[in-house]
N, C-alpha and C positions, 0 to 999 in steps of 0.2 A: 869258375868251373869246379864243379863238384868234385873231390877226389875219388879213385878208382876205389871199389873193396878191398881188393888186395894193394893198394898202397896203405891203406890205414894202420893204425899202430896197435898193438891187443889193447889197449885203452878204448878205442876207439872203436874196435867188434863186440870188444864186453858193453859200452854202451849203448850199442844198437840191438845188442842181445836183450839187455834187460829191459828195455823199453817197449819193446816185441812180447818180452813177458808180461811186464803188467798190462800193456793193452790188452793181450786174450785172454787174462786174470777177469781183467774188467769187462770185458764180454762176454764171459763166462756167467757173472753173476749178475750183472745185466738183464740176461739168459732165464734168470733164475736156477742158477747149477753154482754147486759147488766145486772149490777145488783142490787139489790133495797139497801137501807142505810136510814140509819136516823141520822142526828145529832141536834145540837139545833132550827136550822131554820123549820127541816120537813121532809118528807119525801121523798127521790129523788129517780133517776135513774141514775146509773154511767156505762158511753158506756165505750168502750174500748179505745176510744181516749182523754179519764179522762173529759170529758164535764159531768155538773151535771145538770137533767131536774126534778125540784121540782113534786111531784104530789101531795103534802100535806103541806100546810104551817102552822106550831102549833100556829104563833103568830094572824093571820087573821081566822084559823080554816075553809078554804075554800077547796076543793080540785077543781084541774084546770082539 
């Protein structure tokens, strides 16, 4: 028997979360649409041919 949602553990929500995520990631670009991310440089846009166009840069505080 499958366990309930709320008996799961936050291990176990964070991995249904992120797996939720990449699926509509990949759907997304699938789709032909990109999708928005953040990592330490800023704020980008990631198409589906894995190119990344910044529109936020944290360390200059510009957006383009």
């Amino acid at each position: 028997m499958a366990k309930k949602f709320w008996g799961m553990t936050a291990e176990e929500h964070q991995a249904i979360a992120q797996e939720a995520v990449r699926k509509a990631i990949a759907e997304h670009h699938a789709a032909g649409r990109y999708t928005t991310h953040g990592d330490n440089k800023g704020i980008y846009r990631l198409f589906p041919d894995g190119h990344k166009e910044y529109i936020e840069l944290y360390d200059q505080g510009e957006k383009k």
